[in-house]
ModelCIF file with pLDDT and N, C-alpha, C, O atoms, coordinates in Angstrom:
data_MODEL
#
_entry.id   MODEL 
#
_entity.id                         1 
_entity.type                       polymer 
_entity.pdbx_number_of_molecules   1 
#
_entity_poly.entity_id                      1 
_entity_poly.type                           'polypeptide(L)' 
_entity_poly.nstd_linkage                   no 
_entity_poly.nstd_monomer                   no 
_entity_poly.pdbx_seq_one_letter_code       
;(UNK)(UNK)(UNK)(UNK)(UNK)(UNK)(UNK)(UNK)(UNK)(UNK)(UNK)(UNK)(UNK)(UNK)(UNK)(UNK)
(UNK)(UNK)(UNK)(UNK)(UNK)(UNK)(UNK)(UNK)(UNK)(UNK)(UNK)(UNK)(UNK)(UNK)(UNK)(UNK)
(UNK)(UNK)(UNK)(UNK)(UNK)(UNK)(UNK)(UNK)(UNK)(UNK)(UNK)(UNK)(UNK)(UNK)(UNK)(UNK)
(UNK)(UNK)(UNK)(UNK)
;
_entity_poly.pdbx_seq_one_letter_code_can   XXXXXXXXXXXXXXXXXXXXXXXXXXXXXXXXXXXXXXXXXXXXXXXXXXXX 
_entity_poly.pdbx_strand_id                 A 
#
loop_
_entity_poly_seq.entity_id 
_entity_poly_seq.num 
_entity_poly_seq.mon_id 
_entity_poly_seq.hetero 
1 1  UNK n 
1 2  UNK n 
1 3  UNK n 
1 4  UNK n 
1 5  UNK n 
1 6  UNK n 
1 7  UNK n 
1 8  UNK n 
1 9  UNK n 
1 10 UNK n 
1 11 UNK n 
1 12 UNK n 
1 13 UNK n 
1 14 UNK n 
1 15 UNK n 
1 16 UNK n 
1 17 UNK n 
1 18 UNK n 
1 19 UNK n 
1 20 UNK n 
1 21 UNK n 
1 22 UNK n 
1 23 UNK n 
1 24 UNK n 
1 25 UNK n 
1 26 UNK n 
1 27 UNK n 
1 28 UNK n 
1 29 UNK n 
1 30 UNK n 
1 31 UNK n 
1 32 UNK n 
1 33 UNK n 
1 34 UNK n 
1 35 UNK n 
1 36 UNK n 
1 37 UNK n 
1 38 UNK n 
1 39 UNK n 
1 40 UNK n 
1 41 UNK n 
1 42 UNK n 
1 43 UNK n 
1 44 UNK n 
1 45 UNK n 
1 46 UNK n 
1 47 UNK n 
1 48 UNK n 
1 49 UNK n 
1 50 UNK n 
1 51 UNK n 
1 52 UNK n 
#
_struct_asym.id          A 
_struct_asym.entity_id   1 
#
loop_
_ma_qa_metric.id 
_ma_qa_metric.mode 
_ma_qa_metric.name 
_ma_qa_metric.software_group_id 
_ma_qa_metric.type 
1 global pLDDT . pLDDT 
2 local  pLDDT . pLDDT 
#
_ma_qa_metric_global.metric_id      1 
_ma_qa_metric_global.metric_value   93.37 
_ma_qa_metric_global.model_id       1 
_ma_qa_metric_global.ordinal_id     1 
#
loop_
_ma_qa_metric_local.label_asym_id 
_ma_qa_metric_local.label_comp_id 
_ma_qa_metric_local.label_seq_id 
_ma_qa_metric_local.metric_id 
_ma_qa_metric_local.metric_value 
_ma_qa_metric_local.model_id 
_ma_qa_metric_local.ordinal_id 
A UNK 1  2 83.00 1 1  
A UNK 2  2 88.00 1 2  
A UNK 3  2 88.00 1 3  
A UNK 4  2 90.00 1 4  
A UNK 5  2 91.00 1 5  
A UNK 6  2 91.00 1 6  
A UNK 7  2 94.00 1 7  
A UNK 8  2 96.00 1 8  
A UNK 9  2 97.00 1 9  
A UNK 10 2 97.00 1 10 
A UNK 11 2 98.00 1 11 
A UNK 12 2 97.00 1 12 
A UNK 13 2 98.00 1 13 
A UNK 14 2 98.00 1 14 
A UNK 15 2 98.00 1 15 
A UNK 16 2 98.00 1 16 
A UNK 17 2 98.00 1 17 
A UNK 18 2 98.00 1 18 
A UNK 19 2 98.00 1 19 
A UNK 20 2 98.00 1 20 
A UNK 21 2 97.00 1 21 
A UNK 22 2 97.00 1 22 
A UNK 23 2 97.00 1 23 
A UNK 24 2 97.00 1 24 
A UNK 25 2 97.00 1 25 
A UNK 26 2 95.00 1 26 
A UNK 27 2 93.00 1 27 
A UNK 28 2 95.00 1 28 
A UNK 29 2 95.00 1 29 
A UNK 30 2 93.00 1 30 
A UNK 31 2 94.00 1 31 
A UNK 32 2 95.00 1 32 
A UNK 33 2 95.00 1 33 
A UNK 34 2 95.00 1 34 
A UNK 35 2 94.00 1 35 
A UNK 36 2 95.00 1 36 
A UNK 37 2 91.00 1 37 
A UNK 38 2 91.00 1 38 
A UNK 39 2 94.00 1 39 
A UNK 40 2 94.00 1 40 
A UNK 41 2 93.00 1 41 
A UNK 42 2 91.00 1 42 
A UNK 43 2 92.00 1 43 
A UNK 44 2 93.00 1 44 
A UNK 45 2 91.00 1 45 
A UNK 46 2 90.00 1 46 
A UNK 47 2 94.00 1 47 
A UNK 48 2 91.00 1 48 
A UNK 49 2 92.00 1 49 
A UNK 50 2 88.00 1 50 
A UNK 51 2 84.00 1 51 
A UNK 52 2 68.00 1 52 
#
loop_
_atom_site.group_PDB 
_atom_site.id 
_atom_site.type_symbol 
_atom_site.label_atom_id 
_atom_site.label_alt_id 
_atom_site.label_comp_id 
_atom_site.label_asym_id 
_atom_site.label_entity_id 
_atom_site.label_seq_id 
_atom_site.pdbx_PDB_ins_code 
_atom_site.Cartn_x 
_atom_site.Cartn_y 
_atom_site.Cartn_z 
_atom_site.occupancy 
_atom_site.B_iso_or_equiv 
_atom_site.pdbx_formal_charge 
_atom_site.auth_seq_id 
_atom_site.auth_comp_id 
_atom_site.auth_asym_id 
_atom_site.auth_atom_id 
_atom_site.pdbx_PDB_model_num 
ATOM 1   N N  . UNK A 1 1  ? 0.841  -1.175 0.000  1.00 83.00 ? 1  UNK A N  1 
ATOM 2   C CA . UNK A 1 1  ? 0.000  0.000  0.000  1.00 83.00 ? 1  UNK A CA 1 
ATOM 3   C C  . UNK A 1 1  ? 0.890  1.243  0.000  1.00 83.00 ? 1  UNK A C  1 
ATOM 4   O O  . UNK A 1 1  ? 1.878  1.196  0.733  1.00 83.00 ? 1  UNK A O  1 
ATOM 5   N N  . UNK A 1 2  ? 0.726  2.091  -0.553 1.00 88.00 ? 2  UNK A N  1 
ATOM 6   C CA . UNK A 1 2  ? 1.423  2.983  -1.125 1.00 88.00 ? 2  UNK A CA 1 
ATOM 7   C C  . UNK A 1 2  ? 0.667  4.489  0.024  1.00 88.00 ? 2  UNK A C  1 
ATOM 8   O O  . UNK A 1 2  ? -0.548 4.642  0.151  1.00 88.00 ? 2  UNK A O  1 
ATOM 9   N N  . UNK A 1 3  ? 1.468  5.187  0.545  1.00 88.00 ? 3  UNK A N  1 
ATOM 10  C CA . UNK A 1 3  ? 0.843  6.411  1.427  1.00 88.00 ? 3  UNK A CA 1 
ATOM 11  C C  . UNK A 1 3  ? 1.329  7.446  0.459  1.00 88.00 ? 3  UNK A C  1 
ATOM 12  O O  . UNK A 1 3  ? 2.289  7.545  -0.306 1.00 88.00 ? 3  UNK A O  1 
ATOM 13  N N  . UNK A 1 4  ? 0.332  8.153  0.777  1.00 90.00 ? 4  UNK A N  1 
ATOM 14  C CA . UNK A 1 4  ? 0.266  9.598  0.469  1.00 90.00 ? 4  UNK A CA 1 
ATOM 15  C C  . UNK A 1 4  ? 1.236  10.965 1.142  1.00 90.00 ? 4  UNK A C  1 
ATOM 16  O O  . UNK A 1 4  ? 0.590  11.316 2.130  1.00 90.00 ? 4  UNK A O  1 
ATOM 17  N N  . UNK A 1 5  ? 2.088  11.577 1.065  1.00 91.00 ? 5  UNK A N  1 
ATOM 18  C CA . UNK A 1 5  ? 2.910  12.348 2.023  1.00 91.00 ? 5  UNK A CA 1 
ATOM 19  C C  . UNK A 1 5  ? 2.220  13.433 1.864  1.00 91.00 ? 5  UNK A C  1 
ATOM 20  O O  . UNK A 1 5  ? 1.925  13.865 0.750  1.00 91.00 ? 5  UNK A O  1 
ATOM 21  N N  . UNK A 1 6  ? 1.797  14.146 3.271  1.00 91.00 ? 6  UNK A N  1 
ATOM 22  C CA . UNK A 1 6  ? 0.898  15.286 3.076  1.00 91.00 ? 6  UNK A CA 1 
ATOM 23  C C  . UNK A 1 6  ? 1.574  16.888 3.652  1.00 91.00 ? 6  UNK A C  1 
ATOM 24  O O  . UNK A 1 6  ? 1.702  17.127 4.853  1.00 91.00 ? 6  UNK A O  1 
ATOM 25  N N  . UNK A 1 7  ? 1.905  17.746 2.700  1.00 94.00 ? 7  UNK A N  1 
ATOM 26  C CA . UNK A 1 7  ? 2.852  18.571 3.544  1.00 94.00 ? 7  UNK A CA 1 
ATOM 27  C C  . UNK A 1 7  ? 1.544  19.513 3.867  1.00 94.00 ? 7  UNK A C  1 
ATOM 28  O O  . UNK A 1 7  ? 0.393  19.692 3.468  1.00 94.00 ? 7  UNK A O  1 
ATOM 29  N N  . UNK A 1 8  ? 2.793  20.167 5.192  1.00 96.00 ? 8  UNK A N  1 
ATOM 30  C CA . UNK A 1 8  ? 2.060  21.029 6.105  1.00 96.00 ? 8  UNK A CA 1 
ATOM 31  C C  . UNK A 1 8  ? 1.546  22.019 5.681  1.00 96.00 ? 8  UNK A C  1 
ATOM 32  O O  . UNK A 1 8  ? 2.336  22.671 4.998  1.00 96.00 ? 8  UNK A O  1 
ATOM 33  N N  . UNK A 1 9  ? 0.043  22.685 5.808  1.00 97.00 ? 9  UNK A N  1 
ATOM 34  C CA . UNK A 1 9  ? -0.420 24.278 5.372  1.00 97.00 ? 9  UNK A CA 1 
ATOM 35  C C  . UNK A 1 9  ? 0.404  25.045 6.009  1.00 97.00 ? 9  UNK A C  1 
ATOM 36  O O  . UNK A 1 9  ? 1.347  24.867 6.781  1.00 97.00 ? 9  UNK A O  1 
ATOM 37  N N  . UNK A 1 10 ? -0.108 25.903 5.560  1.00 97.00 ? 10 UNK A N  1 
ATOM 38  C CA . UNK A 1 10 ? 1.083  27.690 5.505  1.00 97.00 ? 10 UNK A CA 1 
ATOM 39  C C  . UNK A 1 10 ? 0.646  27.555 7.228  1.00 97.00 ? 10 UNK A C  1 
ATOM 40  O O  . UNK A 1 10 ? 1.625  27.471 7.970  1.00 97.00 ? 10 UNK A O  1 
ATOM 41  N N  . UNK A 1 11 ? -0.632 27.530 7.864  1.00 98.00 ? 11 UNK A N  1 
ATOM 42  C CA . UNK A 1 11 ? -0.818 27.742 9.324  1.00 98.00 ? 11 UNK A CA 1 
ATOM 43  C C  . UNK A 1 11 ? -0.238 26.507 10.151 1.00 98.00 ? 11 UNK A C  1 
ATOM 44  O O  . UNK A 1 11 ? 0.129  26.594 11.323 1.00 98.00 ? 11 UNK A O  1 
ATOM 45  N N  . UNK A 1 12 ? -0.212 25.553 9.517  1.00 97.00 ? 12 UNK A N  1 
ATOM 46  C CA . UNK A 1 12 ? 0.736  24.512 10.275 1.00 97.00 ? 12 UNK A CA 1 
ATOM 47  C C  . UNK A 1 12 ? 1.904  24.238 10.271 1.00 97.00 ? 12 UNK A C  1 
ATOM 48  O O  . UNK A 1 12 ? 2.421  23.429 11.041 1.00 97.00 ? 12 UNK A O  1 
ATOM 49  N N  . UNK A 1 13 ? 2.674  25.082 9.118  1.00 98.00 ? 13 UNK A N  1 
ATOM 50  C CA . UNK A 1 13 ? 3.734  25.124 9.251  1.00 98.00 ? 13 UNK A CA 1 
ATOM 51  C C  . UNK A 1 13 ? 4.515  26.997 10.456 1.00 98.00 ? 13 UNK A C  1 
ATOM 52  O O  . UNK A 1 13 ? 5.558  26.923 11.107 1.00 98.00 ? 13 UNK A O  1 
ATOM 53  N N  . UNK A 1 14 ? 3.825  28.051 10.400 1.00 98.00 ? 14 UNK A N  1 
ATOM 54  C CA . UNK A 1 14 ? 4.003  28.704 11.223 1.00 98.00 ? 14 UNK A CA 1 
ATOM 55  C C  . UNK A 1 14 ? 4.285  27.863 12.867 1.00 98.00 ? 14 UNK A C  1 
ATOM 56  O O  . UNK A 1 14 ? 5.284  27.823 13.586 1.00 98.00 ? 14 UNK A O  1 
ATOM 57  N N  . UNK A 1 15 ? 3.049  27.327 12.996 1.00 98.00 ? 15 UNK A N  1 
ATOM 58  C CA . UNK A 1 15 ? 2.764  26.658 14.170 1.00 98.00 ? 15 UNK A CA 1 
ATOM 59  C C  . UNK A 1 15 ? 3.796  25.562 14.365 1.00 98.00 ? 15 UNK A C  1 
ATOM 60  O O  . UNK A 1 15 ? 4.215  25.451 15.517 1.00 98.00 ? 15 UNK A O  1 
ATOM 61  N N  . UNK A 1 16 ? 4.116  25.019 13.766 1.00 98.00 ? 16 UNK A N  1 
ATOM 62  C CA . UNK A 1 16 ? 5.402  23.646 13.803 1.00 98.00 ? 16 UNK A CA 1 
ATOM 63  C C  . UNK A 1 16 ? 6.854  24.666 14.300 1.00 98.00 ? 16 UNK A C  1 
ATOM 64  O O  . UNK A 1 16 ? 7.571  24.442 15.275 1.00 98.00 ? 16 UNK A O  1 
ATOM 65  N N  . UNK A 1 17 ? 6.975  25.628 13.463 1.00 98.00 ? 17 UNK A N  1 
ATOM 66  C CA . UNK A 1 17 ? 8.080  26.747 13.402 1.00 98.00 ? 17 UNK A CA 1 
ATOM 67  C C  . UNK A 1 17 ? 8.098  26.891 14.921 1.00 98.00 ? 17 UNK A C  1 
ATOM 68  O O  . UNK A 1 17 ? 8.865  26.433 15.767 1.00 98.00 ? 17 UNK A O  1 
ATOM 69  N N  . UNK A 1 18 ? 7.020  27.666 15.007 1.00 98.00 ? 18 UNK A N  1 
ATOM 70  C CA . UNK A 1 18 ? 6.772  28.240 16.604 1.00 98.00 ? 18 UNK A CA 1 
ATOM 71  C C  . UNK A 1 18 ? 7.069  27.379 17.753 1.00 98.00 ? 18 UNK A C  1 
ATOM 72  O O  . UNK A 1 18 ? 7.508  27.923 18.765 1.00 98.00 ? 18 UNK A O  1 
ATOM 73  N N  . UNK A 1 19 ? 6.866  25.930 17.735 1.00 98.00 ? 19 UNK A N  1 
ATOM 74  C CA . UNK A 1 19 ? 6.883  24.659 18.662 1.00 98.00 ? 19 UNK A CA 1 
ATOM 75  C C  . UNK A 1 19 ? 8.627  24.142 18.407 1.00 98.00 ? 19 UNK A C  1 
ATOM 76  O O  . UNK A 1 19 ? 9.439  23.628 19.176 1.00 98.00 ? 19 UNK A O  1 
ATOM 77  N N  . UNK A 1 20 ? 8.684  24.424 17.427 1.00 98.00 ? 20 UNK A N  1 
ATOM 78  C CA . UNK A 1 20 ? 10.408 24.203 16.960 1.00 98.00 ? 20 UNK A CA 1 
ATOM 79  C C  . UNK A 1 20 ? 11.239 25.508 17.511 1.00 98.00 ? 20 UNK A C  1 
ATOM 80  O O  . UNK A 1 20 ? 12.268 25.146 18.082 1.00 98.00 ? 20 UNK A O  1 
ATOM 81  N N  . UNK A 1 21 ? 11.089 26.704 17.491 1.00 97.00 ? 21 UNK A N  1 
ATOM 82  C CA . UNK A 1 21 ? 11.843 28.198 18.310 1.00 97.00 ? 21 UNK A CA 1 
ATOM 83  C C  . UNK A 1 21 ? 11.572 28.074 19.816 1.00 97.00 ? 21 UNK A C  1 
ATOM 84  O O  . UNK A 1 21 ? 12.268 28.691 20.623 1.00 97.00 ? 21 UNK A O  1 
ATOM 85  N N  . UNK A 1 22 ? 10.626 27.330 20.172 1.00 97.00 ? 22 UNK A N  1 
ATOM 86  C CA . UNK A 1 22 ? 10.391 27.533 21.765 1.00 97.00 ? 22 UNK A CA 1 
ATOM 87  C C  . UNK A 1 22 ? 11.433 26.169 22.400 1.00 97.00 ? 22 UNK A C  1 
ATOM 88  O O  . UNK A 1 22 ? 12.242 26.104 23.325 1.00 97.00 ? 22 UNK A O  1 
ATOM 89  N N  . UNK A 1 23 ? 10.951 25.222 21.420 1.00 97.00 ? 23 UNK A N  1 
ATOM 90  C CA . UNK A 1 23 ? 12.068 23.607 21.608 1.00 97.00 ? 23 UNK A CA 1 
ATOM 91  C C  . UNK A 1 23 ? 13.263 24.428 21.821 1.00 97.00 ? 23 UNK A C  1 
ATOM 92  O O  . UNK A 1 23 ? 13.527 24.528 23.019 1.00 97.00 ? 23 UNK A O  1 
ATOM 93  N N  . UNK A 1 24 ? 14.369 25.278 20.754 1.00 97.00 ? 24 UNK A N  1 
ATOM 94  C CA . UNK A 1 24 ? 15.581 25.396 21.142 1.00 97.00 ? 24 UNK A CA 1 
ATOM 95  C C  . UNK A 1 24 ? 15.969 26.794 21.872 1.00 97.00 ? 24 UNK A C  1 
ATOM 96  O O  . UNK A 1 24 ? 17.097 27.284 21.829 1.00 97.00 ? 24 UNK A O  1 
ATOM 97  N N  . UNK A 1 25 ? 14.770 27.401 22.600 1.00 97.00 ? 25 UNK A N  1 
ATOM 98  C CA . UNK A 1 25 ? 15.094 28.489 23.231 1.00 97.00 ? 25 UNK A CA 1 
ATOM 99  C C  . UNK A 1 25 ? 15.353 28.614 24.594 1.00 97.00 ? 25 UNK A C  1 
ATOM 100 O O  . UNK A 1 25 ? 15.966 29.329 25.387 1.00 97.00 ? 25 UNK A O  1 
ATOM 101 N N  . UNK A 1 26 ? 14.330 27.203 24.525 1.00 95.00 ? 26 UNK A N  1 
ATOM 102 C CA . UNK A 1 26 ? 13.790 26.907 26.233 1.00 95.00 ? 26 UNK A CA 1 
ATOM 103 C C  . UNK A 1 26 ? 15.096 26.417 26.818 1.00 95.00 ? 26 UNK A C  1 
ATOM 104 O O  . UNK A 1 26 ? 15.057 26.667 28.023 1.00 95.00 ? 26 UNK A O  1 
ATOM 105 N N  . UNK A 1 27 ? 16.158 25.870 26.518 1.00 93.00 ? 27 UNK A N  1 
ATOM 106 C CA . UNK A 1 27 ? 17.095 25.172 27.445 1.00 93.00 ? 27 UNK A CA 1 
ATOM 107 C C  . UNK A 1 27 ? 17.834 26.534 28.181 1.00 93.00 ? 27 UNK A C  1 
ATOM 108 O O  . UNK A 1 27 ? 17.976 26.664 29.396 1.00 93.00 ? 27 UNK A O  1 
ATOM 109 N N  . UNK A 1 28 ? 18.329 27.648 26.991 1.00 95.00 ? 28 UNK A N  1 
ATOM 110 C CA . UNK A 1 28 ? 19.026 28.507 27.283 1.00 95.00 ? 28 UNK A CA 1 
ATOM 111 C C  . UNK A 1 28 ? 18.455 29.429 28.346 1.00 95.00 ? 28 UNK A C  1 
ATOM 112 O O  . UNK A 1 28 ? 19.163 29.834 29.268 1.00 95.00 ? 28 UNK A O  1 
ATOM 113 N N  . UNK A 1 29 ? 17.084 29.786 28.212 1.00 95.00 ? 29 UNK A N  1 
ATOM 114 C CA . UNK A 1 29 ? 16.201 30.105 29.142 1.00 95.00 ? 29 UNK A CA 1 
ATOM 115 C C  . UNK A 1 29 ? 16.493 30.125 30.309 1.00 95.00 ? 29 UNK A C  1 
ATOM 116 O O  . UNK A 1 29 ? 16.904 30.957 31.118 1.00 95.00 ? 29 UNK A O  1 
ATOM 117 N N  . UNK A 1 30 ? 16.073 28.503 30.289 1.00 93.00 ? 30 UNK A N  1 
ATOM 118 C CA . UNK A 1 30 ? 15.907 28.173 32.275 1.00 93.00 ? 30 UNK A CA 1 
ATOM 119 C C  . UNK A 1 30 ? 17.668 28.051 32.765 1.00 93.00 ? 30 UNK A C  1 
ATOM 120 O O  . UNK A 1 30 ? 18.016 28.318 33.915 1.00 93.00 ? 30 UNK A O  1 
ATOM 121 N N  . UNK A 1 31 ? 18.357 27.742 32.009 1.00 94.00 ? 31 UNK A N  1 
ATOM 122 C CA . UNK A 1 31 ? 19.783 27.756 32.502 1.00 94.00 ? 31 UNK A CA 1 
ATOM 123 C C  . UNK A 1 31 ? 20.403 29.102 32.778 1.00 94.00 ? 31 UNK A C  1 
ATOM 124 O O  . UNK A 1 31 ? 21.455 29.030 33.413 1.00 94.00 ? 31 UNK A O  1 
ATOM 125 N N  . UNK A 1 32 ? 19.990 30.340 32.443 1.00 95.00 ? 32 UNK A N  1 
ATOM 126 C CA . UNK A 1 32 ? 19.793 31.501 32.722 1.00 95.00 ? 32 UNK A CA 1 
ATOM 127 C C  . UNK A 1 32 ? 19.113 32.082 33.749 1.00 95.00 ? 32 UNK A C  1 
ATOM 128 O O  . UNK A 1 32 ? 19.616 32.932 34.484 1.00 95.00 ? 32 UNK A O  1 
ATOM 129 N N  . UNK A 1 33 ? 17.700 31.565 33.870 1.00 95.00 ? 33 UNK A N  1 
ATOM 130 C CA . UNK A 1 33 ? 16.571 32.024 35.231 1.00 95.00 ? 33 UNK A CA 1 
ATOM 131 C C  . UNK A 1 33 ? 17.583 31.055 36.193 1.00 95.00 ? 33 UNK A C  1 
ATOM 132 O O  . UNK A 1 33 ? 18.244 31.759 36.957 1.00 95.00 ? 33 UNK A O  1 
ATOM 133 N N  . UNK A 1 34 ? 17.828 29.754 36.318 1.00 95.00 ? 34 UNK A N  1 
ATOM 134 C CA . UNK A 1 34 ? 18.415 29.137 37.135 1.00 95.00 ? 34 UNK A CA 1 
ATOM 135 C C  . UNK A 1 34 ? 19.695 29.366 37.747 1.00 95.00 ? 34 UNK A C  1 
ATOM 136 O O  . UNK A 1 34 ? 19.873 28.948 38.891 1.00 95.00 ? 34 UNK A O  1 
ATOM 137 N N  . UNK A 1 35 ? 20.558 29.939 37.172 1.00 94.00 ? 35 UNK A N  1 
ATOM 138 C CA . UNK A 1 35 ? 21.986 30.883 37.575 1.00 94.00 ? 35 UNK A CA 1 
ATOM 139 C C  . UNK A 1 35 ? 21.503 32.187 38.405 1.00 94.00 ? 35 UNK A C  1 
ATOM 140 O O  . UNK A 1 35 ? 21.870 32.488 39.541 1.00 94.00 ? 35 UNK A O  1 
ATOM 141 N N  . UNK A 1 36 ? 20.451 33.001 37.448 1.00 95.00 ? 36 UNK A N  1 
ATOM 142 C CA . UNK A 1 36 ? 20.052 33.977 38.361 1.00 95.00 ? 36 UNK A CA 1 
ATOM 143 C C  . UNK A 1 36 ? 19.452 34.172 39.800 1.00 95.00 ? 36 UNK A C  1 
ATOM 144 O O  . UNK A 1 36 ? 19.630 35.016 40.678 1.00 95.00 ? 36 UNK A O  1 
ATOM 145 N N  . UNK A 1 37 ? 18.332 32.569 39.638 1.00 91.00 ? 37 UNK A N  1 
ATOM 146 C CA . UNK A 1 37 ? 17.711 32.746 41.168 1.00 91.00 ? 37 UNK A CA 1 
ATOM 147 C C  . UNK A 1 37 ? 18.380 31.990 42.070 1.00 91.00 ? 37 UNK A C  1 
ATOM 148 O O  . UNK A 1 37 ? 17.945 32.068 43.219 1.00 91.00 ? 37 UNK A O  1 
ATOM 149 N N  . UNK A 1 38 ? 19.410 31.206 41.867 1.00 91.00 ? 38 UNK A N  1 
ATOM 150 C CA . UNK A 1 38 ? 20.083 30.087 42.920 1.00 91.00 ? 38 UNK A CA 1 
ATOM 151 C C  . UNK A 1 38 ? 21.460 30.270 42.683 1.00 91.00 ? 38 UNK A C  1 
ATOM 152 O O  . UNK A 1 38 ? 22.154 30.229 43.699 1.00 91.00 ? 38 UNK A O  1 
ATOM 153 N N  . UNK A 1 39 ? 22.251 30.530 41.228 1.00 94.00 ? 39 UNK A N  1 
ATOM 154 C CA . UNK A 1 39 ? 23.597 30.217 41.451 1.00 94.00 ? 39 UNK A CA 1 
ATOM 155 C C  . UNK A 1 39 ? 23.213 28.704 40.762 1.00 94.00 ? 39 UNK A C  1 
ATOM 156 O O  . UNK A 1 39 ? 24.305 28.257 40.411 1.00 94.00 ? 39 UNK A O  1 
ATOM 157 N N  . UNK A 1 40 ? 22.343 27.891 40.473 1.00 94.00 ? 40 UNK A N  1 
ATOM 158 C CA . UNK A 1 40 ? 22.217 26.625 39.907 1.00 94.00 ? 40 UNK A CA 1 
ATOM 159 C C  . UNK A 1 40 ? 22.698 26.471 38.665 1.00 94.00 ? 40 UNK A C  1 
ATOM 160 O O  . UNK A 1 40 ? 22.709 27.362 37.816 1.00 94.00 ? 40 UNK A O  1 
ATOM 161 N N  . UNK A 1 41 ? 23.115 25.326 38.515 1.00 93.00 ? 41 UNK A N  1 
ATOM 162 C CA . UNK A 1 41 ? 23.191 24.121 37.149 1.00 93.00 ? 41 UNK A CA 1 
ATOM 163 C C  . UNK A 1 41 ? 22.114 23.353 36.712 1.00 93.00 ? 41 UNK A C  1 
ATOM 164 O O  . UNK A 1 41 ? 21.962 22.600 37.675 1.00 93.00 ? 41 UNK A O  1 
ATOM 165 N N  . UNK A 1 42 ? 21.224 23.033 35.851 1.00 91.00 ? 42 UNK A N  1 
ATOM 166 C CA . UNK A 1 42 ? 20.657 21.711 35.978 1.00 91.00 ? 42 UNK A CA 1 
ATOM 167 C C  . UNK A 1 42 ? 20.947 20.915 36.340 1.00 91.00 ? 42 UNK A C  1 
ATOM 168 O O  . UNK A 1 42 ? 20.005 20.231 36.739 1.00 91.00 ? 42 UNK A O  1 
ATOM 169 N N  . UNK A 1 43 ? 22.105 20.388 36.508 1.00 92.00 ? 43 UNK A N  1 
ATOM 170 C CA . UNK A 1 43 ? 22.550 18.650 37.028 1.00 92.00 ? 43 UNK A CA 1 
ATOM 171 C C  . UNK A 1 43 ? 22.063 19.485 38.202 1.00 92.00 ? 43 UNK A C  1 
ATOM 172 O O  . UNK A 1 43 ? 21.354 18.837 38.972 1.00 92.00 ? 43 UNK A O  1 
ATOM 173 N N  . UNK A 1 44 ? 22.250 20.690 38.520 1.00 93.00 ? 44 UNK A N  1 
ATOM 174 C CA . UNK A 1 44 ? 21.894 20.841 40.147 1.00 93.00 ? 44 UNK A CA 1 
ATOM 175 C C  . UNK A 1 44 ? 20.319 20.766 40.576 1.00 93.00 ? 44 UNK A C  1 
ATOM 176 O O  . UNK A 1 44 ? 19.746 20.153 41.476 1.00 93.00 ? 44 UNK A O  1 
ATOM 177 N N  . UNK A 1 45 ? 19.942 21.493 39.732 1.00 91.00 ? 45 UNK A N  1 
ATOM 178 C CA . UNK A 1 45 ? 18.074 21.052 39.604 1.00 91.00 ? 45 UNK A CA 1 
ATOM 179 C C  . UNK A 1 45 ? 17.871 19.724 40.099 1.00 91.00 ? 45 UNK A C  1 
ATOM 180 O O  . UNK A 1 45 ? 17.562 19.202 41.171 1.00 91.00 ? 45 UNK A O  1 
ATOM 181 N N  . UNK A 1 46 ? 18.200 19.307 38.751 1.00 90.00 ? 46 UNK A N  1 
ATOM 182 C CA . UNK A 1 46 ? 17.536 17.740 38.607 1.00 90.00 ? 46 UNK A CA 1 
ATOM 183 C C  . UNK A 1 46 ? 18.345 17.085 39.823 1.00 90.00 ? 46 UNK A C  1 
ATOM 184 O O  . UNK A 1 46 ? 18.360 15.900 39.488 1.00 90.00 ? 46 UNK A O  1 
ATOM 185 N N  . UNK A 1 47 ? 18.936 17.163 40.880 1.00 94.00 ? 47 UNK A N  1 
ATOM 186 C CA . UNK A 1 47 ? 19.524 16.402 41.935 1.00 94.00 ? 47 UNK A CA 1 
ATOM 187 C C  . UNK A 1 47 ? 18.381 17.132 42.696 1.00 94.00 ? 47 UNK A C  1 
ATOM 188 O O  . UNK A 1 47 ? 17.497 16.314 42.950 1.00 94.00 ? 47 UNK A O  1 
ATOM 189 N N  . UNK A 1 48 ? 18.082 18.375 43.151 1.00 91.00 ? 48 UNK A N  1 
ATOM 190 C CA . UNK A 1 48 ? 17.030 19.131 44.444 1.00 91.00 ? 48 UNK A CA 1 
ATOM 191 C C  . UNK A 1 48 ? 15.659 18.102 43.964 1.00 91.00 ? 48 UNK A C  1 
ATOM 192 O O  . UNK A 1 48 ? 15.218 17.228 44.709 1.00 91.00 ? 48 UNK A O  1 
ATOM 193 N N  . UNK A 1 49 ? 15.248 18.319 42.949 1.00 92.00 ? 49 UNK A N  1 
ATOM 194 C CA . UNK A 1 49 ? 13.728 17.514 42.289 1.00 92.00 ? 49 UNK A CA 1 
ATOM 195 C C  . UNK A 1 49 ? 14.300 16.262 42.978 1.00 92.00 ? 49 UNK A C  1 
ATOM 196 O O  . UNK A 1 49 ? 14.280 16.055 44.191 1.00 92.00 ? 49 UNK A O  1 
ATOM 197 N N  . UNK A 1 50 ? 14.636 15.732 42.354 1.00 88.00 ? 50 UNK A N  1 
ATOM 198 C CA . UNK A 1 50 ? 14.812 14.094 42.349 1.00 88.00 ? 50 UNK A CA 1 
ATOM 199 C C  . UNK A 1 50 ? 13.509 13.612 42.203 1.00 88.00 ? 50 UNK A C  1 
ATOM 200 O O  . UNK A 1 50 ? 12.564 14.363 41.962 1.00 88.00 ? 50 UNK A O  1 
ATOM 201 N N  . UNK A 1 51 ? 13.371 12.032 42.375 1.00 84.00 ? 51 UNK A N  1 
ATOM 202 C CA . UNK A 1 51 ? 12.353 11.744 41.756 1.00 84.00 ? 51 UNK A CA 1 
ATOM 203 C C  . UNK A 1 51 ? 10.746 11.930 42.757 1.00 84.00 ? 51 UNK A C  1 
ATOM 204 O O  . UNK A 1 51 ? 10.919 12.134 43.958 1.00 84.00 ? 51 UNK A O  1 
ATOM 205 N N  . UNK A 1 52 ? 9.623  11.874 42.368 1.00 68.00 ? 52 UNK A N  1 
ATOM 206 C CA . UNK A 1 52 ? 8.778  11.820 42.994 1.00 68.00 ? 52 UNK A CA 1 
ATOM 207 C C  . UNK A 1 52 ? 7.944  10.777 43.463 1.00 68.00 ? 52 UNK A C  1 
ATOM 208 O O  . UNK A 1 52 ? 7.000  11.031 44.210 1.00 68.00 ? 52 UNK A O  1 
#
């Protein structure tokens, strides 16, 4: 059976864009808020969280 490849409309591709700029913005982000409010690392985060 043979599929059809269906590319994205002009509004789903904005929207994919948008979900793709927030994916590689967000790390730099919180590693930034996290230096500012603690002096933290993530490895340092993710050790305070630990699991639930």
């Amino acid at each position: 059976m043979k599929v059809k490849t269906r590319w994205l409309t002009p509004p789903e591709q904005r929207a994919w864009r948008a979900v793709v700029g927030v994916h590689q913005g967000l790390p730099g982000v919180l590693v930034r808020a996290l230096q500012d409010c603690g002096n933290l690392s993530i490895a340092d985060y993710v050790v305070l969280v630990g699991p639930h």
